[in-house]
C-alpha positions in Angstrom: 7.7 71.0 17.1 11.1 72.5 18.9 10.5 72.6 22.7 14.0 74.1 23.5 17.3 75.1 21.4 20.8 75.7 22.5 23.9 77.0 20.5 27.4 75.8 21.8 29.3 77.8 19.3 31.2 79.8 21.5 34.6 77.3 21.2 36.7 75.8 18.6 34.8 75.1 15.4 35.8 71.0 15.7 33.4 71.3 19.1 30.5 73.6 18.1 26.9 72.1 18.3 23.7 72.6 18.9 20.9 70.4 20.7 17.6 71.1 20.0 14.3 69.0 22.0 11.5 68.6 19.3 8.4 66.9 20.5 6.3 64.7 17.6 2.7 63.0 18.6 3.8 63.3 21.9 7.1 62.2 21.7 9.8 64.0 23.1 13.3 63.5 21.4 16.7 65.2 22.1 18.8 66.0 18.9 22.5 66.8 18.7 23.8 68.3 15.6 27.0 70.1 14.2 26.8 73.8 14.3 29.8 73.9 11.8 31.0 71.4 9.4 33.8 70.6 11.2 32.3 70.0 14.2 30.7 66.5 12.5 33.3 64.1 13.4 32.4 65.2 17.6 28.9 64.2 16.7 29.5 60.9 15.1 31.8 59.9 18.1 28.6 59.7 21.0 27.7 55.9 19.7 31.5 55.3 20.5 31.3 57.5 24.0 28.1 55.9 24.8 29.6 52.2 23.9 33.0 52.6 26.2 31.1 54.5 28.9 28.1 51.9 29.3 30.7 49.2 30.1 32.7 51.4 32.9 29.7 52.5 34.8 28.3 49.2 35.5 29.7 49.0 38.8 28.9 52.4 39.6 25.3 52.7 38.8 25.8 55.4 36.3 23.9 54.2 32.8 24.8 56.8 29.7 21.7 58.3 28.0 21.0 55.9 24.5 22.1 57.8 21.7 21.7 56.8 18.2 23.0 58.4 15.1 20.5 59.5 12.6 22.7 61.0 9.5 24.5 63.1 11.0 23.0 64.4 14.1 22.8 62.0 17.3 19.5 61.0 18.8 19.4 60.9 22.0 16.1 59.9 24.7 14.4 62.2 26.2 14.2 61.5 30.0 11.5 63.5 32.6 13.6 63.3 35.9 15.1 65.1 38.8 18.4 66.4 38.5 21.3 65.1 41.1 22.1 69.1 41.1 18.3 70.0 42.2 18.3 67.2 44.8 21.5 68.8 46.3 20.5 72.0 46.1 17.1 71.3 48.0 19.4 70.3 51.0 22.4 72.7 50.4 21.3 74.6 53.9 21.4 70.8 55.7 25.1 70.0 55.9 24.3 66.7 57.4 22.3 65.4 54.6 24.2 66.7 52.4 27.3 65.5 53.0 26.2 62.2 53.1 24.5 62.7 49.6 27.5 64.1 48.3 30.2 61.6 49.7 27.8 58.6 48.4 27.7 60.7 45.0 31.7 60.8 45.4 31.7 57.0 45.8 30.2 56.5 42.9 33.0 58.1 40.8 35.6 56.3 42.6 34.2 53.0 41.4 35.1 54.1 37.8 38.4 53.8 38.3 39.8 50.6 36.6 43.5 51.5 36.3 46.3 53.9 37.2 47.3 56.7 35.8 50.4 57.6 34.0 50.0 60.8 31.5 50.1 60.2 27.9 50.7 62.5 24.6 46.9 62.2 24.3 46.1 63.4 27.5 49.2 66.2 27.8 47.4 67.5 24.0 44.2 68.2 26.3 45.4 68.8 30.0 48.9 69.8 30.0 51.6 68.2 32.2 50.5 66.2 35.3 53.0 64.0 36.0 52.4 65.1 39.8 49.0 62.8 39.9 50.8 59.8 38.1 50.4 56.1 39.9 46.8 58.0 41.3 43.0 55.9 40.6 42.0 56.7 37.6 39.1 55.8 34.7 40.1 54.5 31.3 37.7 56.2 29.9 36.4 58.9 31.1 33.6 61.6 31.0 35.3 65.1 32.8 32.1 66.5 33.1 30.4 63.7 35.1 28.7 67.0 37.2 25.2 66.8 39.2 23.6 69.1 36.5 24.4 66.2 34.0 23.0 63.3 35.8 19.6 62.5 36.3 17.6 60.3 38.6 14.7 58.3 36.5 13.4 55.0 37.2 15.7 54.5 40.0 18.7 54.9 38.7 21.4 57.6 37.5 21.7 58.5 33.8 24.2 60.6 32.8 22.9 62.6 29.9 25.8 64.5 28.9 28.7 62.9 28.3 30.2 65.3 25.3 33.6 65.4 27.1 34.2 61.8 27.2 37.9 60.8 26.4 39.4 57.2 26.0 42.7 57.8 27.7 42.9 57.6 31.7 42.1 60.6 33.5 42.4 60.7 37.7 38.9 59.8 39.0 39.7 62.8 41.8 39.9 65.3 39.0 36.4 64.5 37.8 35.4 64.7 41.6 37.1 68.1 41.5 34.9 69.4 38.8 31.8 68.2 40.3 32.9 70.1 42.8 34.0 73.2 41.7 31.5 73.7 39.0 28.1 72.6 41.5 30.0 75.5 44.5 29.2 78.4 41.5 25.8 77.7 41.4 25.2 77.7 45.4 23.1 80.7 46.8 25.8 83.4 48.9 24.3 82.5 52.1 24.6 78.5 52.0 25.7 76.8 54.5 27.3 74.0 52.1 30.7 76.0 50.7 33.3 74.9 48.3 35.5 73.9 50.7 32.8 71.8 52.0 32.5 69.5 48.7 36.2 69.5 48.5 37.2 68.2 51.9 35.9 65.1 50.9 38.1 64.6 47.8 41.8 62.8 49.3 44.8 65.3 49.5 43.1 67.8 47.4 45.4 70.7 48.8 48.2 69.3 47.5 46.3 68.4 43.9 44.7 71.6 43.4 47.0 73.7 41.6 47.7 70.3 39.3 43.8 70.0 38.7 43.5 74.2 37.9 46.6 73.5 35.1 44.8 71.0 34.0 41.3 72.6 33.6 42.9 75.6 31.9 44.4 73.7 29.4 40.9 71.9 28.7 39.1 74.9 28.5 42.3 76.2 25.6 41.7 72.9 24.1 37.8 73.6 23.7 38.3 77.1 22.7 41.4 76.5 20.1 41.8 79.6 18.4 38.1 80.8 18.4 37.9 84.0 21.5 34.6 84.1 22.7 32.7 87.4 23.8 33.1 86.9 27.1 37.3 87.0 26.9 37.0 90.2 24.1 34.4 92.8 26.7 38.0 92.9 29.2 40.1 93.9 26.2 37.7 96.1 24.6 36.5 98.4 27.7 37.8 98.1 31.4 34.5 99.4 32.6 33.7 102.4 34.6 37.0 103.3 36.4 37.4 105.6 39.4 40.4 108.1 38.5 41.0 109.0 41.7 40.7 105.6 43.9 42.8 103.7 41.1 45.6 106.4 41.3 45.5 105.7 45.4 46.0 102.2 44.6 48.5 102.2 42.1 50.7 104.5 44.4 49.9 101.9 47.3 50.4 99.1 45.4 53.9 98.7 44.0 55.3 97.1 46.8 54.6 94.3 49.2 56.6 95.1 52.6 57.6 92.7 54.7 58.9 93.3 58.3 61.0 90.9 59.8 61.0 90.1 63.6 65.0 89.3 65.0 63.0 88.5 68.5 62.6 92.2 69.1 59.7 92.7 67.5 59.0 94.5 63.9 60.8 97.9 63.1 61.1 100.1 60.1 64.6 99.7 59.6 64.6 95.8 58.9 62.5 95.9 55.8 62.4 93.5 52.8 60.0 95.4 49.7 59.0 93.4 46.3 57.7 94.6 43.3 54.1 93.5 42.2 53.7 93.8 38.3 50.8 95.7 36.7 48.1 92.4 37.2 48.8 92.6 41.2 51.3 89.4 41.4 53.9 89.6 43.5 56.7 87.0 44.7 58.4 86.9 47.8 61.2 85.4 49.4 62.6 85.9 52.8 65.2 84.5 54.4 64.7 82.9 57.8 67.5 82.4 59.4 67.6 84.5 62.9 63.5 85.1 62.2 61.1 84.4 64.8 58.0 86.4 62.6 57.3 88.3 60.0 54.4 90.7 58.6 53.4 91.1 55.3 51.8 94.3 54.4 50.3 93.5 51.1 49.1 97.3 50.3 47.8 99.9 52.2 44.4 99.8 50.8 41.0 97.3 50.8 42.0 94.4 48.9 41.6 90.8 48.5 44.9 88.5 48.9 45.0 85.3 47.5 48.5 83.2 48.6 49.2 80.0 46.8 52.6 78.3 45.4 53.8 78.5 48.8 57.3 76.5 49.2 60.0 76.6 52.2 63.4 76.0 50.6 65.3 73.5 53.0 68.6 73.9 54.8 70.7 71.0 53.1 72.7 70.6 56.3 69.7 70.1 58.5 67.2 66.7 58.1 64.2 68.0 58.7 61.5 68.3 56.2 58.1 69.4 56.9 55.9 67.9 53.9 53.3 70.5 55.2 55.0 73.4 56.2 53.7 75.9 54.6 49.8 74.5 54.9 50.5 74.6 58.9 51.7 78.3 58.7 48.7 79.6 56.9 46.8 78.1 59.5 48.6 80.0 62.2 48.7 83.2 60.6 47.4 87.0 62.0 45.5 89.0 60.1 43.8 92.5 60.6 41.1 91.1 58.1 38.9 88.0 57.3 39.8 84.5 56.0 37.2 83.5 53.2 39.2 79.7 53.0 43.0 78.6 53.2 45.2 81.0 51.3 42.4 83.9 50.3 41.6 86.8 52.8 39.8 89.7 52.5 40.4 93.3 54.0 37.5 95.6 54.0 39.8 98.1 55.6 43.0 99.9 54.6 46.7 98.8 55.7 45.7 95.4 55.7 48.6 93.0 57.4 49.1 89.3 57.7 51.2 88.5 60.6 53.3 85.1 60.6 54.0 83.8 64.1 55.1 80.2 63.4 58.1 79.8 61.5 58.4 75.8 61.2 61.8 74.5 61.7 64.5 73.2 59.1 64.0 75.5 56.5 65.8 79.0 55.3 63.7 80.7 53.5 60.2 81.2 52.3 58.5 82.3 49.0 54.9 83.2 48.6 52.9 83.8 45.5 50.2 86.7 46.1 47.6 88.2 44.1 46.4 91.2 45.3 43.3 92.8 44.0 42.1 96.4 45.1 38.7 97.0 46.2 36.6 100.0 45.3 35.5 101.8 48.3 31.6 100.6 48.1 32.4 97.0 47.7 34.4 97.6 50.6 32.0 99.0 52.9 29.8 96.6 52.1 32.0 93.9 52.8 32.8 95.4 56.0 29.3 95.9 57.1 28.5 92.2 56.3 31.8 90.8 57.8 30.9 92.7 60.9 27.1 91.9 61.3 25.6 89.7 64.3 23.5 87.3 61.4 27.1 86.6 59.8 29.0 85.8 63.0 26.1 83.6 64.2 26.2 81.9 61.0 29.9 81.9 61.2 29.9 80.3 64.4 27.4 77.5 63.6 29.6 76.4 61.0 32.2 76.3 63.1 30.5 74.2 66.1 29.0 72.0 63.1 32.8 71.4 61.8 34.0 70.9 65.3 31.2 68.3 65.5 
């Protein structure tokens, strides 16, 4: 009898499968077959996954599901357990516990590592270029998608039972760490007190990785898809949705420049004015030059948006020795705005002629370029937004984070 059936078709034809749980006299079984033909050799690799991984996680208490093949289609055990991700969740308004359950969960990744990494023709075919991460802890072997909602507690221990994304090349340990991250913060409730940036803080440096890690990720998920373009990629180029005329001709007129006023030490004026262009998808690069500038504002629109900064980089003076390795990551703590900070690099302005005022302009340097995305935001989203930014519940809560962080 089937108990459950799941289709992962929407990818490259090599990957698609399905896993079906049959139950017979009372046995419960997990199957995984190929949905297409040429999705067989994935299949037949799990005894080989299964082999390589069993070894690795020894010292970290991690133990693979069994998996035998049957034909063609991999048997796996059936295990009735608590998922890692449900015990998390349970304490997701408990930062305390929490973070203790999440660093030990952390710790227990790090003791795959069992060699360095240097990137390889195998691993640039999946994850692109990350030469940055080279000489970093990684596993020589390794499952990406070693995530709470894969990992079960049963009989004591932790059994992974996924472990489709399993390759035998090194991968950095703080990459894996990264997905468990990211992929457990889109599944928290709105109001939680445990955040993405809360998960990540405890993975080394991850500021500086982070753009390395989203390359790599976007590559992975182009390797999975291949050529096949699934239905959620085709709704975007087949309809845009309900559009208001009027509001997205406003922001299209507000929205072809970012201005930037720069402040000589007399403070900002109309006539000392640096404008960029930002292309059709709201990108925008600018680059000012510093030299006689105690501040600057950046006027991003004139409407409610979002404002997302990242790709920061101070070009140095070459006659001058200093060189601040975390220039820019000081300055976007330091910053002004007329709006709120949702995390490092990402604000949001419920109301129009939004600014971000820069006060701190760190020393050896002669210019500055930012990378922003700008996204409009239709008038009700932005109310809303307003309304929630500006109630007493979300400043309390605001604050006891705060205090907790402090703590």
């Amino acid at each position: 009898m089937i108990l459950y059936a799941k289709f992962s078709n929407e990818r490259s034809p090599e990957f698609a499968i399905r896993t079906v749980i049959t139950e017979e006299n009372g046995v419960k079984t997990v199957l995984k077959a190929a949905a297409k033909e040429a999705a067989l050799p994935h299949i037949q690799e799990f005894p080989r996954r299964y082999g390589m991984l069993s070894e690795l996680y020894r010292k970290a208490g991690f133990l693979p599901n069994r998996v035998t093949l049957a034909g063609d289609t991999a048997v796996f055990e059936y295990l009735d357990g608590k998922l890692l991700e449900t015990t998390l969740m349970a304490f997701a308004d408990k930062p305390s516990a929490f973070e203790s359950m999440w660093k030990s969960f952390l710790e227990r990744i790090d003791l795959t590592a069992d060699t360095v990494f240097a990137g390889t023709e195998a691993f640039a075919e999946v994850f692109g270029n990350a030469d940055a991460l080279n000489g970093e802890k990684a596993s020589s072997c390794a499952d990406i998608d070693l995530i709470p909602a894969n990992i079960m507690e049963y009989g004591g221990a932790f059994h992974v039972i996924d472990y489709e994304w399993t390759f035998d090349f090194p991968v950095p340990v703080d990459y894996i760490k990264w997905r468990a991250a990211v992929y457990f913060a889109q599944k928290l409730p709105q109001d939680a007190a445990v955040t993405e940036e809360t998960l990540l803080r405890f993975i080394p440096e991850c500021g500086r990785k982070e753009t390395v890690f989203r390359n790599m990720e976007e590559h992975f998920q182009q390797y999975m898809l291949g050529s096949h373009v699934p239905l959620r990629l085709l709704y975007r180029g087949m309809t845009p949705g309900s559009v208001d005329m009027t509001h997205l001709e406003q922001w299209a007129a507000a929205n072809q420049t970012v201005t930037v006023y720069l402040d000589r030490g007399e403070g900002f004026s109309e006539a000392d004015v640096i404008r960029f262009p930002v292309d059709p998808d709201g990108f925008a690069q600018i680059r000012v030059p510093l030299s006689g500038i105690t501040g600057l504002r950046v006027d991003p629109t004139e409407l409610p948006c979002i404002v997302r900064i990242g790709d920061e980089t101070f070009v140095r003076d070459p006659e001058k020795r200093e060189e601040p390795e975390n220039a820019v990551k000081q300055l976007l703590k330091t910053v002004t705005i007329n709006g709120w900070r949702i995390r490092e690099g990402c604000y949001a302005f419920p109301e129009p002629d939004p600014w971000i005022h820069v006060t701190s302009i760190p020393g050896g340097t002669d210019s500055l370029t930012l990378d922003l995305h700008i996204e409009n935001m239709q008038e009700e989203t932005s109310k809303i937004l307003g309304d929630l930014l500006s109630s007493r519940s979300f400043k309390a809560r605001a604050k006891q984070l705060l205090k907790g962080k402090k703590s």
